[in-house]
N, C-alpha and C positions, 0 to 999 in steps of 0.2 A: 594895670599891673600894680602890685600893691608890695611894696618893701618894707623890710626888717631893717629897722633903722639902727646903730649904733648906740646902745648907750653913753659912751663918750666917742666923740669924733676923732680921727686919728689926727698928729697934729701935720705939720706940714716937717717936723723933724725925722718923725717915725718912717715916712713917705721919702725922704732925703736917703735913710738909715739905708731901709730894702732895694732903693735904687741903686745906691751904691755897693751893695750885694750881687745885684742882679747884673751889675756892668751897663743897664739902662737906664734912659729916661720913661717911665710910666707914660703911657698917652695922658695929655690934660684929660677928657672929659671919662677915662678909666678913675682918674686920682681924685676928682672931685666928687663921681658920686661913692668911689671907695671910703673915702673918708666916711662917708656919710650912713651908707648904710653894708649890712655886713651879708644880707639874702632876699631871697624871696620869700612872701608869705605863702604863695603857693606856687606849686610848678606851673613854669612857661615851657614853650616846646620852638622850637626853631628848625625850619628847613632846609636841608644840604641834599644837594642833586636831587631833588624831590622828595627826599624821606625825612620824616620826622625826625627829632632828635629832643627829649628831654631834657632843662637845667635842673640837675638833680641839686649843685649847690656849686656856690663859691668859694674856693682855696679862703683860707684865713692867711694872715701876715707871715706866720709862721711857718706856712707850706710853700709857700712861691720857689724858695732857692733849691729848696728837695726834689721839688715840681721841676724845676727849670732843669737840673743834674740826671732826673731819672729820665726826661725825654730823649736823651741821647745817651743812655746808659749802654755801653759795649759797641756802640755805633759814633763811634767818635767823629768818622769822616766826613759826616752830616753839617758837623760844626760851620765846616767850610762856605756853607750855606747862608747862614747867620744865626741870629739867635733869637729863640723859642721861650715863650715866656705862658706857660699855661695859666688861665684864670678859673676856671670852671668846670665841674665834669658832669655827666650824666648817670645816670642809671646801672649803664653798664662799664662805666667808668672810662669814654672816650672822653676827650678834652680838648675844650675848648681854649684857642692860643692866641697869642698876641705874635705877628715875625718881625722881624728886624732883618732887611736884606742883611748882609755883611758891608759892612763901613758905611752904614745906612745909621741916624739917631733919630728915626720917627718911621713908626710900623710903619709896612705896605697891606697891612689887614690884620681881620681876624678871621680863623681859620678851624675848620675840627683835625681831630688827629684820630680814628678811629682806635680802639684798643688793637685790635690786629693785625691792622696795616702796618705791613715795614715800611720803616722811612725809605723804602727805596720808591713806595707806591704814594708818599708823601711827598716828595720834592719831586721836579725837571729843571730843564734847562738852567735858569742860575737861582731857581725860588720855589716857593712852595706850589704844586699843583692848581692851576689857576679853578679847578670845578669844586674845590677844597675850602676854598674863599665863601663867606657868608657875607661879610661887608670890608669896606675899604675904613671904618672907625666903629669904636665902641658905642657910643651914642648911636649908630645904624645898628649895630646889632639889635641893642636896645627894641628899637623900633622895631626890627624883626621879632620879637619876642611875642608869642600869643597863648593863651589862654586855649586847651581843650577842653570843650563845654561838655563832651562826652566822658569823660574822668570825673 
């Protein structure tokens, strides 16, 4: 996997700044290679429930708390759930998210959010649909991440 590296690295204030926007702590191994680098040099593709999923790109600094607001736009009682911190989107614009149970300070995964799916088809019982889960950390993600040689 080959990354777009940052021109300057973000410092660890800037990373402070959004977390405290976000009402979160960043997973560690999201913030260090955020810092560092800002995309891919080419698409990677990741599997949820067996079907493909392209990473079309990375939210920049600037879109996280838009990101974070529009995921539960008109559907407020979702909240209750906890909180959604999207990073990434694909193609057709589903997105990839960080959760936060509720009174939880370190995800329980990361997860897709289909574009169409209602959050009703999004959560159960007290969390996010457990077939919805791609990894239990960002670094697993990562490592999920692969290259179609057919593209």
């Amino acid at each position: 996997m080959e990354w777009i590296e940052r021109g300057q690295p973000f410092s660890d204030e800037v990373i402070t700044e959004l977390e405290k926007q976000l009402g979160v702590r960043l997973p560690n191994d999201f913030v260090e290679w955020f810092k560092q680098y800002e995309d891919l040099e080419y698409g990677a593709w990741v599997d949820v429930e067996g079907e493909p999923y392209n990473i079309e790109e990375f939210y920049g600094l600037e879109h996280f708390v838009e990101e974070m607001d529009r995921f539960f736009s008109g559907r407020e009682k979702y909240k209750a759930y906890g909180t959604v911190v999207p990073f990434a989107f694909d193609s057709t614009l589903n997105r990839f998210c960080f959760f936060y149970p509720k009174d939880h300070k370190e995800i329980s995964g990361v997860f897709l959010r289909r574009r169409d799916d209602d959050l009703s088809e999004v959560f159960e019982g007290d969390g996010i649909k457990e077939s919805l889960y791609i990894s239990q950390t960002f670094q697993d993600f990562l490592e999920k991440l692969y290259i179609d040689d057919e593209d």
